[in-house]
Each structure stands twice: as C-alpha cells, then as structure tokens.
C-alpha positions as a Python dict, from the first residue, in 0.01 Angstrom:
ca = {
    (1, 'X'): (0, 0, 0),
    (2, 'X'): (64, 132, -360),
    (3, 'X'): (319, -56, -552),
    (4, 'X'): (674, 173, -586),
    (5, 'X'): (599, 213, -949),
    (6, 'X'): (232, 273, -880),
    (7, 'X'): (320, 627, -1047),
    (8, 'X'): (409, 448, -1348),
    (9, 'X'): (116, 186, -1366),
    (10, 'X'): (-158, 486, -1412),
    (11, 'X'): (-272, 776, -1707),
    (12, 'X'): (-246, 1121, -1515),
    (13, 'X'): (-506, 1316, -1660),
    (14, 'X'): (-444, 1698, -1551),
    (15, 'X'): (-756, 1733, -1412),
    (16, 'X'): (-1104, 1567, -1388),
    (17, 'X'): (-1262, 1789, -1711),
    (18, 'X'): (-981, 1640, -1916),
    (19, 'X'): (-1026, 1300, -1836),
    (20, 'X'): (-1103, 1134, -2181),
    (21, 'X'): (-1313, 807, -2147),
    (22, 'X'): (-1288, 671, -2471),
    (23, 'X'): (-944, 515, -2562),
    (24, 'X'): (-714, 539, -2828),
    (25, 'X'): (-549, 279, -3017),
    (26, 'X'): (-238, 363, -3219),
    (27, 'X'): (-67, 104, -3467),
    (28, 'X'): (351, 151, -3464),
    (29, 'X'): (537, 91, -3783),
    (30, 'X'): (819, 259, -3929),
    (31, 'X'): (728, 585, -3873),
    (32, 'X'): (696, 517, -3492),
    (33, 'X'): (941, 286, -3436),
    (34, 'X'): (1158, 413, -3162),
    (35, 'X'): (1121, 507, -2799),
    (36, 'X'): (1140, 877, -2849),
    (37, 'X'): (833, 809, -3111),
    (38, 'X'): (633, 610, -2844),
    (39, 'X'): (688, 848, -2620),
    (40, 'X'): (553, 1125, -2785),
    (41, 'X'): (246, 890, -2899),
    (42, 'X'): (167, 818, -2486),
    (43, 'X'): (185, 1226, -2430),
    (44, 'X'): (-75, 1305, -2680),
    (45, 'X'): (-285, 1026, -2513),
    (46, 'X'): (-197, 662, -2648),
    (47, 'X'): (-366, 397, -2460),
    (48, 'X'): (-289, 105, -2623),
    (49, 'X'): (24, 32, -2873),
    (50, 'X'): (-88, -218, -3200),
    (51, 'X'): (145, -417, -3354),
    (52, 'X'): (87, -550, -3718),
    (53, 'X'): (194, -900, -3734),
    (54, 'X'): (101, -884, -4153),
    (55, 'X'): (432, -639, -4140),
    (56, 'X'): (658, -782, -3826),
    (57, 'X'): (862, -1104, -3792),
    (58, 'X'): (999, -1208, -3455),
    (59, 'X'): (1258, -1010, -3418),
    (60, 'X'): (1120, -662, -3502),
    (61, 'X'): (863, -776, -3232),
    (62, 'X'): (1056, -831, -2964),
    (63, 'X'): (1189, -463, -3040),
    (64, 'X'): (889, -281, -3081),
    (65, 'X'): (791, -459, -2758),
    (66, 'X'): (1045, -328, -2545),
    (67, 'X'): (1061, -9, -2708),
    (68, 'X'): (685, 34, -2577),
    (69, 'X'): (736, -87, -2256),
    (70, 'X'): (1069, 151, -2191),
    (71, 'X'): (856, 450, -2329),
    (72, 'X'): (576, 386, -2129),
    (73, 'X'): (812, 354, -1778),
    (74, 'X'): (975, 724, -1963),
    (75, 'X'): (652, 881, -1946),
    (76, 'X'): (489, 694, -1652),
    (77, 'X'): (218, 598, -1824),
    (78, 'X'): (34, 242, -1840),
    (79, 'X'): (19, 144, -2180),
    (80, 'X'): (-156, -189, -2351),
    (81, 'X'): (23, -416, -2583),
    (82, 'X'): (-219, -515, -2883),
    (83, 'X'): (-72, -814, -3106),
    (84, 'X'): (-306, -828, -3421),
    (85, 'X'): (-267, -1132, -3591),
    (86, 'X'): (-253, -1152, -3975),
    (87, 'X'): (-508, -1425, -4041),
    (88, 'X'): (-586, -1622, -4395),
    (89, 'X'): (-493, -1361, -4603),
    (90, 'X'): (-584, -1416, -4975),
    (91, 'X'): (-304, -1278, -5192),
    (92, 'X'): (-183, -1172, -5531),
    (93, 'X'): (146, -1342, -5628),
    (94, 'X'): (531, -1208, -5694),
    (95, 'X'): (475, -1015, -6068),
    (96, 'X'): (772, -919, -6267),
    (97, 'X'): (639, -590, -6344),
    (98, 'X'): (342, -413, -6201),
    (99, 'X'): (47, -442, -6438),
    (100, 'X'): (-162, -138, -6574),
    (101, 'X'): (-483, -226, -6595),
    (102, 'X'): (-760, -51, -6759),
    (103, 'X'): (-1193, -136, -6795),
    (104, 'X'): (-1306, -412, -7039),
    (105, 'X'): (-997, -559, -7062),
    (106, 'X'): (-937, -941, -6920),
    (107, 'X'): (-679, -1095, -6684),
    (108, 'X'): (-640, -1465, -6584),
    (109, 'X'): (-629, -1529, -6151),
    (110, 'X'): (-472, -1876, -6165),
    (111, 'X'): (-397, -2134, -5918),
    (112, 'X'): (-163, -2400, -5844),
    (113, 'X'): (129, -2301, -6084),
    (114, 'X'): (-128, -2296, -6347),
    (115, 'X'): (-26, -2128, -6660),
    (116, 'X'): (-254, -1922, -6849),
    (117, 'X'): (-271, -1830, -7193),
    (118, 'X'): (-418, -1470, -7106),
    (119, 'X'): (-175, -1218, -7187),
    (120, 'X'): (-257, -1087, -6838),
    (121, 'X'): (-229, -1305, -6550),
    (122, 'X'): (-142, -1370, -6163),
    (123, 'X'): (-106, -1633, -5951),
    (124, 'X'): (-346, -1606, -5635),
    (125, 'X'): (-201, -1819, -5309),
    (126, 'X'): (-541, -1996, -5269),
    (127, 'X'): (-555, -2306, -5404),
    (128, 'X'): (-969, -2320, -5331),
    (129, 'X'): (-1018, -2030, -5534),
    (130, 'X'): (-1166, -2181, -5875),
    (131, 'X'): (-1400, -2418, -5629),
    (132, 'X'): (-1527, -2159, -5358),
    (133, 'X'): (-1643, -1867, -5636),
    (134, 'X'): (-1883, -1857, -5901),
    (135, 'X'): (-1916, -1714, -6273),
    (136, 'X'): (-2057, -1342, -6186),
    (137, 'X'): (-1887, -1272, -5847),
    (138, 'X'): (-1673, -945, -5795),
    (139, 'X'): (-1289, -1004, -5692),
    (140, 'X'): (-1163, -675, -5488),
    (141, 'X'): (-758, -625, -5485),
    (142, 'X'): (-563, -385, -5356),
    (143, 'X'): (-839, -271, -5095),
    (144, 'X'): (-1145, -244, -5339),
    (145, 'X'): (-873, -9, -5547),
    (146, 'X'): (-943, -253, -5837),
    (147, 'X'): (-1266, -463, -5892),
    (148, 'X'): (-1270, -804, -6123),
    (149, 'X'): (-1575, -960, -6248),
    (150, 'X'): (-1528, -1338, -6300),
    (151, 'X'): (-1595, -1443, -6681),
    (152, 'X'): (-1532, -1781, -6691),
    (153, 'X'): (-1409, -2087, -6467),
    (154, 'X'): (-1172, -2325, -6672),
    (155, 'X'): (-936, -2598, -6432),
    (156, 'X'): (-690, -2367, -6205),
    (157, 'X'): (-794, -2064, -6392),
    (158, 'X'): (-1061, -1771, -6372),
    (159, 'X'): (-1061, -1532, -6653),
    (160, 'X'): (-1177, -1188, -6538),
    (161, 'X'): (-1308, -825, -6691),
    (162, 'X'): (-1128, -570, -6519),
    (163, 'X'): (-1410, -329, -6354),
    (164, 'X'): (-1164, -18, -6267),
    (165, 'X'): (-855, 131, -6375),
    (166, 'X'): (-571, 50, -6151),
    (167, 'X'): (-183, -71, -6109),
    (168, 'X'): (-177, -462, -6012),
    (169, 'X'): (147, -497, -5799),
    (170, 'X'): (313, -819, -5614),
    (171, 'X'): (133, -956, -5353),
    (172, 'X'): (-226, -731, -5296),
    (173, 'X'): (-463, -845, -5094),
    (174, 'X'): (-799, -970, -5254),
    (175, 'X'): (-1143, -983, -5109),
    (176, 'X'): (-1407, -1199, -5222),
    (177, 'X'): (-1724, -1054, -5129),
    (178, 'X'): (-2004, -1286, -4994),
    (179, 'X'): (-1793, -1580, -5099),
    (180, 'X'): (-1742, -1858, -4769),
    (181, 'X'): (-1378, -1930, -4817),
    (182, 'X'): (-1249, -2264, -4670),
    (183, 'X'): (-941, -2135, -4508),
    (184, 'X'): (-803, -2229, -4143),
    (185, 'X'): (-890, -1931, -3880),
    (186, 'X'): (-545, -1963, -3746),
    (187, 'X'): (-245, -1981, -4026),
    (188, 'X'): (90, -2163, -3933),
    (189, 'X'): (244, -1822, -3918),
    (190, 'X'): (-50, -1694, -3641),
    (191, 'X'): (21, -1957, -3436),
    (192, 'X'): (384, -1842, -3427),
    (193, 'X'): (275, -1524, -3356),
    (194, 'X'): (34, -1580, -3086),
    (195, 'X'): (358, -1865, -2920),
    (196, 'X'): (563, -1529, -2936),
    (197, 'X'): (260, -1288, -2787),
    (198, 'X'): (263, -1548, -2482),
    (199, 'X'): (619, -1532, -2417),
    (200, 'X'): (639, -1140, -2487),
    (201, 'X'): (354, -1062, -2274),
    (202, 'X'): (96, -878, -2462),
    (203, 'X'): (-237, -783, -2331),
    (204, 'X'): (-432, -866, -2626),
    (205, 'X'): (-454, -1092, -2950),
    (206, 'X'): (-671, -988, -3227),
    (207, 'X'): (-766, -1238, -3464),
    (208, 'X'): (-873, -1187, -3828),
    (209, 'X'): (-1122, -1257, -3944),
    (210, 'X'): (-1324, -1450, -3714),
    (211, 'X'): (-1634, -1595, -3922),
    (212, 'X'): (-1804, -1785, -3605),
    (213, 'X'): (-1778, -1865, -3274),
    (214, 'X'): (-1528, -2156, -3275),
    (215, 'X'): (-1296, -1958, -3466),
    (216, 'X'): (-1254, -1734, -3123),
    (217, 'X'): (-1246, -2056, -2889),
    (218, 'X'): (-998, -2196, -3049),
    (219, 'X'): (-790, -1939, -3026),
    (220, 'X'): (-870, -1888, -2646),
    (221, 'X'): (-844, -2300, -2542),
    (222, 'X'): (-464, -2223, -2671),
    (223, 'X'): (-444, -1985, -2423),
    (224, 'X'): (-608, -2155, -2176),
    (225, 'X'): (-358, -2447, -2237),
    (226, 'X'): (-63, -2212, -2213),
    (227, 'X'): (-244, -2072, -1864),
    (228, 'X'): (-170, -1739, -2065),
    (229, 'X'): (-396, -1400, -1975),
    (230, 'X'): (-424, -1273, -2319),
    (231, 'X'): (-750, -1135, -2397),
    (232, 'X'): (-862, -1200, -2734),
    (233, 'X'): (-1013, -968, -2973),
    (234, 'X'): (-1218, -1072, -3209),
    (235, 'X'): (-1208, -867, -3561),
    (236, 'X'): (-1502, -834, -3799),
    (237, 'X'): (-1406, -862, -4133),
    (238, 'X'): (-1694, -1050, -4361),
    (239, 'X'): (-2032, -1079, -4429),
    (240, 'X'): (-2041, -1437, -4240),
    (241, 'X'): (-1878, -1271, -3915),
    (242, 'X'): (-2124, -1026, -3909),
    (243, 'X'): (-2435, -1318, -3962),
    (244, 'X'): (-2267, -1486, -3656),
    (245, 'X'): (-2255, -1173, -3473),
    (246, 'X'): (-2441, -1306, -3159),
    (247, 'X'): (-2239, -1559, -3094),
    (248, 'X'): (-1848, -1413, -3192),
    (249, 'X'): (-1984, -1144, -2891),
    (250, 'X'): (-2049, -1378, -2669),
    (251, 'X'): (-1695, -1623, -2740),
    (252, 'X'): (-1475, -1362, -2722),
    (253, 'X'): (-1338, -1108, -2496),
    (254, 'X'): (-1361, -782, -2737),
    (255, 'X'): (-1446, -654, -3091),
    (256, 'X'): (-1307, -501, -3361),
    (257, 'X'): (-1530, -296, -3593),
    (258, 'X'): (-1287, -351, -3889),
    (259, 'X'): (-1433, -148, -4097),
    (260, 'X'): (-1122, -200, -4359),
    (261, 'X'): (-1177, -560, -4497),
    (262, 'X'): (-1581, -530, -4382),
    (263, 'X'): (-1607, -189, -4605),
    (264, 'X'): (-1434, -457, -4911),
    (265, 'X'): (-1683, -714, -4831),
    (266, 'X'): (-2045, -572, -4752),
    (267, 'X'): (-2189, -251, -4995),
    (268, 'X'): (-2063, 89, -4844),
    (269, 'X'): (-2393, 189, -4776),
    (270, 'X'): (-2418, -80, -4520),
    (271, 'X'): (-2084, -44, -4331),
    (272, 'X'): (-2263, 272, -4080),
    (273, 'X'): (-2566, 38, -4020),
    (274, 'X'): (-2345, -208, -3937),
    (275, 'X'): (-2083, -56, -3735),
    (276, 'X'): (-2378, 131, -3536),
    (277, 'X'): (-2500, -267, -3482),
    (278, 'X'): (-2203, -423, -3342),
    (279, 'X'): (-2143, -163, -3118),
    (280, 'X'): (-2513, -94, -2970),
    (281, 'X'): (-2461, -512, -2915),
    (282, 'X'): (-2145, -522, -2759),
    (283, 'X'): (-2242, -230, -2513),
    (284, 'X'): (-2598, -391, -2425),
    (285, 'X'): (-2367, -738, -2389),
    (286, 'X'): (-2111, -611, -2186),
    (287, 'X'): (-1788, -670, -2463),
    (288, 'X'): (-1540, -369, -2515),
    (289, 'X'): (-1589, -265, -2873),
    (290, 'X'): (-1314, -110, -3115),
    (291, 'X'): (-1397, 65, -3432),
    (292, 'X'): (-1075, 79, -3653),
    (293, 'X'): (-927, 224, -3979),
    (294, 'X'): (-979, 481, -4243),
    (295, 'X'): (-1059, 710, -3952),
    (296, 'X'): (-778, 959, -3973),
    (297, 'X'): (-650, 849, -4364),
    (298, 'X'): (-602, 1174, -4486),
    (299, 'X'): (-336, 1277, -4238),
    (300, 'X'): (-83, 984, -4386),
    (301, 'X'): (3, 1288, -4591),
    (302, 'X'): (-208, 1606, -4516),
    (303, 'X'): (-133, 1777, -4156),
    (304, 'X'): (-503, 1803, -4072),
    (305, 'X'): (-795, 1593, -4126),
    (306, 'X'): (-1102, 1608, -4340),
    (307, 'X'): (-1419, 1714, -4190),
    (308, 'X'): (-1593, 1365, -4285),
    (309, 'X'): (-1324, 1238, -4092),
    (310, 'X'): (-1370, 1445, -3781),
    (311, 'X'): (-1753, 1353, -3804),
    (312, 'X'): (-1683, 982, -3845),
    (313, 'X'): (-1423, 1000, -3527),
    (314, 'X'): (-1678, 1189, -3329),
    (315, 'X'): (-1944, 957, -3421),
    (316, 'X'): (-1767, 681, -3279),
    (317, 'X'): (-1733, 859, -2963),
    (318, 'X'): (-2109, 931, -2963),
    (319, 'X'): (-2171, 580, -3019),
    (320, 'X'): (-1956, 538, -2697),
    (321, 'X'): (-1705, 277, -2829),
    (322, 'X'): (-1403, 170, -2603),
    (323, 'X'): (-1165, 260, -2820),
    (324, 'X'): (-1104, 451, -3161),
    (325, 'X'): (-787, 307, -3375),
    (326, 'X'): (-547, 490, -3607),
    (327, 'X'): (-385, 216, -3862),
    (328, 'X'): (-114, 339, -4136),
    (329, 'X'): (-171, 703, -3993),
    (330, 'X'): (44, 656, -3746),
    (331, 'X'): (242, 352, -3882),
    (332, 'X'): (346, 527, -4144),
    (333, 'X'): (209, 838, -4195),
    (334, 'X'): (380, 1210, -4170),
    (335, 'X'): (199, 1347, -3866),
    (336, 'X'): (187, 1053, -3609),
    (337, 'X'): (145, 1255, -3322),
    (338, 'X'): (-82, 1500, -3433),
    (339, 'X'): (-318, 1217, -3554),
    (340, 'X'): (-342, 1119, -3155),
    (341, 'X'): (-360, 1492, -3033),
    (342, 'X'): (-674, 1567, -3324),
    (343, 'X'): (-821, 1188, -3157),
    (344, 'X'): (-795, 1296, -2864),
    (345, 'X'): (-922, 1671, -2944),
    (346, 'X'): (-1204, 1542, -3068),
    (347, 'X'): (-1309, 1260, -2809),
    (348, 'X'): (-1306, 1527, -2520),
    (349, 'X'): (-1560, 1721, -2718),
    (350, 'X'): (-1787, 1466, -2786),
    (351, 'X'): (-1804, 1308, -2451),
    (352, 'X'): (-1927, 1650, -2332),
    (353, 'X'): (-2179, 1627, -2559),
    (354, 'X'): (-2350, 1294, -2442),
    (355, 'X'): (-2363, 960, -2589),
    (356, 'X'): (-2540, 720, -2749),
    (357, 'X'): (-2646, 593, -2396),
    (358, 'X'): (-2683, 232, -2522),
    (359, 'X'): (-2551, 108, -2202),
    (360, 'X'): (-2957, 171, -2069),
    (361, 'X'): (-2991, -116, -2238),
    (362, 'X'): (-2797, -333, -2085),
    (363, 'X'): (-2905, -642, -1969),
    (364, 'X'): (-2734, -733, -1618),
    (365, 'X'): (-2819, -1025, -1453),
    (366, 'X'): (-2522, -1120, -1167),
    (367, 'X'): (-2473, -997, -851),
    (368, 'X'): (-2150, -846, -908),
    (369, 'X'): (-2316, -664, -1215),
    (370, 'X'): (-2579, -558, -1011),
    (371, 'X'): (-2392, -414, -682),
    (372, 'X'): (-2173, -249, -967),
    (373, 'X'): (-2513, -46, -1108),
    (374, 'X'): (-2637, 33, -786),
    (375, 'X'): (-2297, 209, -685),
    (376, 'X'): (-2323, 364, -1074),
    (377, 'X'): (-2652, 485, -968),
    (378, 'X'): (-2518, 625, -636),
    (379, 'X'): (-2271, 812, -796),
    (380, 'X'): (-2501, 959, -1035),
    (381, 'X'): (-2698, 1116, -770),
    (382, 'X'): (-2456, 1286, -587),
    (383, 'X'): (-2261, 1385, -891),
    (384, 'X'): (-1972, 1145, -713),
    (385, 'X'): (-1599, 1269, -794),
    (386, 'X'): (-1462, 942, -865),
    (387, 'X'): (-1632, 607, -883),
    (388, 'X'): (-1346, 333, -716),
    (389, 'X'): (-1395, -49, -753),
    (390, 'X'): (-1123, -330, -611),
    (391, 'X'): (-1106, -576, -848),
    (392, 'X'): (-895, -900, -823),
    (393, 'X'): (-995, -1086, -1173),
    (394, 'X'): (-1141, -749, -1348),
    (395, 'X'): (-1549, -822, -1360),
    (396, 'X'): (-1580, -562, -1125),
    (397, 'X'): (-1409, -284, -1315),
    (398, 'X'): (-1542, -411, -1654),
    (399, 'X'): (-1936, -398, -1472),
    (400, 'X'): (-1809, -10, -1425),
    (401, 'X'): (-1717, 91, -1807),
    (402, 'X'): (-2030, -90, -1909),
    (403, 'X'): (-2240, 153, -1735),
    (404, 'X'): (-2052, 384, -1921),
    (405, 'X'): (-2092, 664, -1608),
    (406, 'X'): (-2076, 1013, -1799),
    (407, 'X'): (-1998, 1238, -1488),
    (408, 'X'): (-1793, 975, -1214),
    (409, 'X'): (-1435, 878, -1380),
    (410, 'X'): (-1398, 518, -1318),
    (411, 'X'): (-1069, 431, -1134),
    (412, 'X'): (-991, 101, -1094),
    (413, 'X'): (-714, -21, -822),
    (414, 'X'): (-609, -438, -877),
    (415, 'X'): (-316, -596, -765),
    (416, 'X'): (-231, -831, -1088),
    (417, 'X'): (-11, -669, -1297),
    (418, 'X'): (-147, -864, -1643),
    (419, 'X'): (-507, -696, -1537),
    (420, 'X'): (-396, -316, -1492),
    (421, 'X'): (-299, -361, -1886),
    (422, 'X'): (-576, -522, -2023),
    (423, 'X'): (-801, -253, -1841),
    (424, 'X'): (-601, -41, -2057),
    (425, 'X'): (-903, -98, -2311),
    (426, 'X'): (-1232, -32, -2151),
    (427, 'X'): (-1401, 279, -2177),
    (428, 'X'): (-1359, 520, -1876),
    (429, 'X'): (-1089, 340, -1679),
    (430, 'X'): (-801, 461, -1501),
    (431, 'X'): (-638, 170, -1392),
    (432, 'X'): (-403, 122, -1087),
    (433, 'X'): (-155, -142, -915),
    (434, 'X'): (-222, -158, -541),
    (435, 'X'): (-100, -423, -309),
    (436, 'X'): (-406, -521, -120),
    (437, 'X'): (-439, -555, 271),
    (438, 'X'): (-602, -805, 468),
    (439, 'X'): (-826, -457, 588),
    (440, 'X'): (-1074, -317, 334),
    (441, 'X'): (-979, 43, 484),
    (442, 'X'): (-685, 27, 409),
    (443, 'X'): (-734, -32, 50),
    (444, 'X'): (-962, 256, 54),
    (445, 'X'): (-755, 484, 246),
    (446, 'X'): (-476, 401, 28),
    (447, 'X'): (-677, 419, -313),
    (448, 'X'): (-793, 765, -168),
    (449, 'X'): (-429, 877, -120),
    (450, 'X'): (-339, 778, -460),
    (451, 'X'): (-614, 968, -604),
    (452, 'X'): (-492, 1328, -414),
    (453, 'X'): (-161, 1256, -476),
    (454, 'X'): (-212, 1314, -793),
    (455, 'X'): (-485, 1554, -805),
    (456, 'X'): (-770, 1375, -939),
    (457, 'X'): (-969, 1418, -576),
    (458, 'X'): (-975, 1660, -301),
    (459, 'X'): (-1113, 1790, -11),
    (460, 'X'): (-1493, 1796, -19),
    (461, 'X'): (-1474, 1544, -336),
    (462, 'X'): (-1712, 1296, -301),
    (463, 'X'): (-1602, 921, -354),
    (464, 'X'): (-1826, 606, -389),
    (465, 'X'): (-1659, 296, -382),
    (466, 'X'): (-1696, -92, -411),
    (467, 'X'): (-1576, -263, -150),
    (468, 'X'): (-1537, -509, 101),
    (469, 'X'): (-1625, -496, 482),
    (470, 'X'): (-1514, -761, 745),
    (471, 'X'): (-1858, -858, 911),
    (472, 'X'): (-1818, -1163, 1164),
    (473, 'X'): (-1504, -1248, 1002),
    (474, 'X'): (-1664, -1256, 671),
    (475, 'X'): (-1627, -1036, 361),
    (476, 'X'): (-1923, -868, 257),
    (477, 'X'): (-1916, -678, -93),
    (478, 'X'): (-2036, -352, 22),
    (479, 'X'): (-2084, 16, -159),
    (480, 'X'): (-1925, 322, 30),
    (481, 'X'): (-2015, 645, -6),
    (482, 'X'): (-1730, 902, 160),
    (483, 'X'): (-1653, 1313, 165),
    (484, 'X'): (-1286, 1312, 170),
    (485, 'X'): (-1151, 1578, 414),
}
C-alpha cells in the first residue's frame, strides 16, 4: 500500500504533456527565506532547494531546513535538500575603505601580515600564494570583475598591474587561473557543514572544487563512516578538475557544471566546449549532471530575461542535463518566482523539441542496466503511458533517467524515504513512497492506483513496468507490459 502521505512524497504534474523532465534547482537566500517564499518556488516547479553554506552558519541552516521541508508538506510536493559546501576559498582581506582601482596602476597582494610599502595593498588569506604563482600569471577578483597581472615576487608580497577598472572591497574572492593551489579539499568549516548536513538530513552535498578523484572519496568514506545516505556532488570549478574529468565522474555520485568559478579559470571561449563535454560524459557514464549559474543573471534586477539567456537555458535542456540551477537569481534577486516559472517555460519547450540524445551512447554493461533498456525499448514501441520501475536502493530508477525516454514519463515507486529525495535529481523522475508487499501485484496494482488517482494514467493507457514475479518461490526481475482498464 501507498504510504498516508504518499500524496505529499510526489510532483503532480497536471497532465502527461506538462510533465517537465529536466529539473530545476533553486538556491534560497534572503530573498526566499520563508515558507510562504518556498512555497511559491515548489508551485512554479522547484525540484530541489540549494543552500549556500559560503552565506549560512548553523543556525540559519537549521531554519532554512525546516522552512523547506514545512513548504514542501504545504504544497505536497517532494522536494530535495542540496547542501553546497563552500570549499578553499581564496580571499581578499578586511580593507578599511574600498579601493578604486584603475589600468596601469600597481597594488601589493601580501601574505602573512606582511606589510607592504605599495600605496595599494591587501592581505590575501593564503599563505601559499607567493610559492604556488609565478611572475606573468593573471589574478581574477571579484568574479573576473578585476584582473591583476603579477609584476614581481618579493618575500610575502606580489606586486601587481591592475588589468581593469574596478572597486576592490573586503573579502572578494580571487581566482588563479591554471595555477595548482595546495589547499585541503575539505576546510575545517566544510567539515562542520557536512557533520550538520548528516544530522539535518539533506539529500545531497556538493563539494567545491573537486580537482581529482580522492578529493570526492574522501568526502564520501566520511559518509560511509557516519552510515549517512548523502549523495555527493561533485562541482567543477578549475582547469585541473576538468583534466581529471574521467575519474571525478566515476568517484562521485553527480556533477556540477559550475560554470561560475570554471568561466574565471579556463578562457570564455572554452567554457561551451567544455560544458557540452562534461555533460555528453556524464550521460554516456550514467552520473546526473547539473549545469549552474549565470543562467538567469539578468532577472536579479530586470523582470524578464535576455534572449542569450533563454538560448543558454534551452541549450542545457537540449543537451539533456538533469537539472538547470538558478544561484543569486533567486537568492537574492527581485523576481524569484518568475525566474522558476521562465525555467520551467522554457524546459517544456525544449524537451518537445528533442535532445541531444547522448544517452545512445551509453555504455551499459549490468544486468539491471540492461533489463532497464529493454523495458525503455518496450515502451518506445508502443508509445507506453508511463514507464514504472520498483526500486529498493535506486539503480533501477537511475538505469531509467539514463535512457533519458522522451515519450514514457519515468515514475519511480521505493519504499526508503532518503531515496524518494535524492531521486528528486535525475532527469525524468517522478518519484513515489510505497510500502512494498511480499506480492509483486500488489505493488503494481497499487503503483497503478496511484498513478489514476492522480490523473497521470487512465483507461486504455498503456503501462510497462519493472518488476518482480514469484516463480518457484523465487523472484525473478521481470518486464510487464499492461492496458489498464
């Protein structure tokens, strides 16, 4: 039987045309802060909620947590919890006064508590600066707003040319492009955060900057230690993450095309290449893929969107990426809700459209994978109304959204609460809590229910399903094929 709150543990899409398969990722901040905001977020078509541990301490945490989960019970809705964690950031110090910089002149990045004798300086909060960058090398602060050229190397000091006008403030963050800095994956302060993910709950843990594969398992043998579910997500940021591309795939659970930090780091002209790369590889590879910020930017202040941004959201869709993420456009920007409404305006469009179809490519090798495409390829054929897969530990359902099936919505009915939210992320699933029965018809009979209940089936749909059947008192992984009545 469904759960009781089965109604609220699943999106209800008003009909099959308006189910949108790619999902939408929405960061809360101050401009989204309360329930009444998160609710209106989940009715435009939030998946998943992010929270910004660079901007939240414990406390505020604990808030915005249960302010998402009371929202999403409001609007009976299942919504993921997605903890990003702030990583080795590289920072400008406290300055008295913001500085007014203008090209040709110099300013001093010092170290240490050194003192310079540059009428222009700031203290930088890496004390491997000096060592890990050479004479020549661009320094990007602020976001690439204002771009240093390194003169000279003297002790705790590098004297710089300022590059482009801009206004230094307290505490910008700096990018050092092509530069291997030797700073821990996990901070002191992430490994707070990810304690307080555990005990909170979330669904997911993004990590910054991962530059290699250990970065991600060390992250996930904490987990393992805590017996914690978290999935982690692993965010490209640097060149050296993207040259260890392979292998960050394979370690972690998901990636995050963040094209923020990676925009700072590689030249421009190579951030499309590259985002078109990491997702074509995560698709083939079976790994949920995010592509994140700068996708709605314009609507912080402006009520619509440019069309370079429409084209870049829509791309993303084409490219068929789990998930598309709004960042300070909905943290805090003016139109919040609009930003997921024009998302999710555009998504629907482009999935009618077609895809990338990268997921032909994918290599499959297990059983599981395999009795998943042949039931993909059923469904295909008979232009099946809803694709169903039982799923205990989530392979099954995460064998479905690789397939990435453009005319069967995937629905996917589990009976472990932590795996209804982390399915939450994958492309194409609606997920749903169902207590399962010793009797594989009765899971389908009740999965069927659950789908007319809430008009998603009807008569004369047709349903293919993977399942179990009770042969000789043993289980056999089966695919159904059924024209509900």
């Amino acid at each position: 039987m469904l759960s009781e709150n089965s109604e609220l543990l699943t999106d209800r899409p008003a009909s099959r045309s308006r189910t949108r398969r790619t999902k939408i990722i929405a960061t809360l901040g101050p401009a989204t802060n309360t329930v009444e905001a998160i609710e209106h977020l989940i009715g435009a078509g939030l998946n998943i909620a992010r929270i910004n541990m660079s901007h939240a301490d414990p406390e505020t945490t604990r808030q915005t947590v249960a302010r998402i989960r009371e929202a999403s019970e409001r609007r009976q809705k299942r919504v993921g919890i997605l903890m990003d964690l702030q990583g080795p950031a590289i920072r400008t110090g406290d300055l008295p006064t913001s500085l007014n910089l203008k090209p040709g002149e110099r300013i001093a990045l010092t170290v240490r508590g050194e003192k310079s004798v540059e009428q222009r300086s700031v203290d930088v909060n890496y004390d491997q600066l000096v060592d890990d960058i050479r004479v020549g090398d661009t320094v990007a602060v602020d976001n690439g707003m204002i771009q240093l050229k390194v003169l000279e190397k003297h002790r705790n000091q590098l004297t710089c040319e300022v590059l482009t006008e801009g206004v230094l403030g307290s505490r910008r963050h700096i990018n050092l492009p092509g530069v291997r800095v030797n700073l821990p994956a996990l901070t002191e302060k992430d490994l707070t955060d990810v304690e307080l993910g555990i005990e909170l709950g979330v669904d997911f843990i993004a990590m910054s900057f991962c530059r290699e594969a250990a970065d991600v398992m060390r992250l996930k043998a904490i987990l393992e230690y805590r017996k914690a579910p978290q999935r982690v997500i692993a965010k490209l940021e640097d060149q050296e993450g993207i040259r260890n591309l392979a292998g960050i795939i394979e370690a972690a659970d998901g990636i995050m095309v963040a094209r923020g930090d990676l925009g700072m780091e590689c030249p421009f002209e190579e951030l499309p290449i590259i985002q078109r790369r990491v997702v074509k590889q995560c698709i083939t590879r079976g790994k949920p893929v995010i592509v994140a910020t700068h996708m709605l930017e314009s609507m912080i202040e402006s009520p619509s969107p440019t069309r370079a941004e429409i084209t870049d959201v829509s791309n993303a869709v084409y490219e068929q990426a789990d998930a598309i993420m709004l960042s300070g456009e909905t943290s805090v920007g003016r139109y919040p809700v609009k930003c997921v409404e024009i998302m999710d305006r555009i998504a629907l469009r482009t999935e009618r459209s077609g895809g990338a179809n990268y997921a032909d490519l994918a290599r499959m090798d297990s059983l599981g994978a395999k009795m998943v495409k042949s039931a993909f390829v059923l469904a295909k054929e008979v232009s099946a109304d809803a694709l169903i897969v039982f799923t205990r530990k989530g392979s099954m359902a995460r064998n479905a959204a690789w397939l990435r099936p453009m005319h069967s919505p995937i629905f996917a009915f589990t009976d472990n609460p932590s795996l209804l939210n982390q399915l939450t992320l994958h492309w194409g699933i609606t997920p749903f809590l169902i207590n399962f029965s010793a009797d594989s018809a009765v899971n389908f009979d009740n999965a069927v229910k659950a789908l007319r209940d809430r008009g998603l089936i009807r008569s004369g749909s047709k349903v293919v399903a993977v399942t179990e059947v009770d042969v000789g008192g043993r289980l056999i992984d089966t695919i159904l094929l059924e024209c509900i009545e």
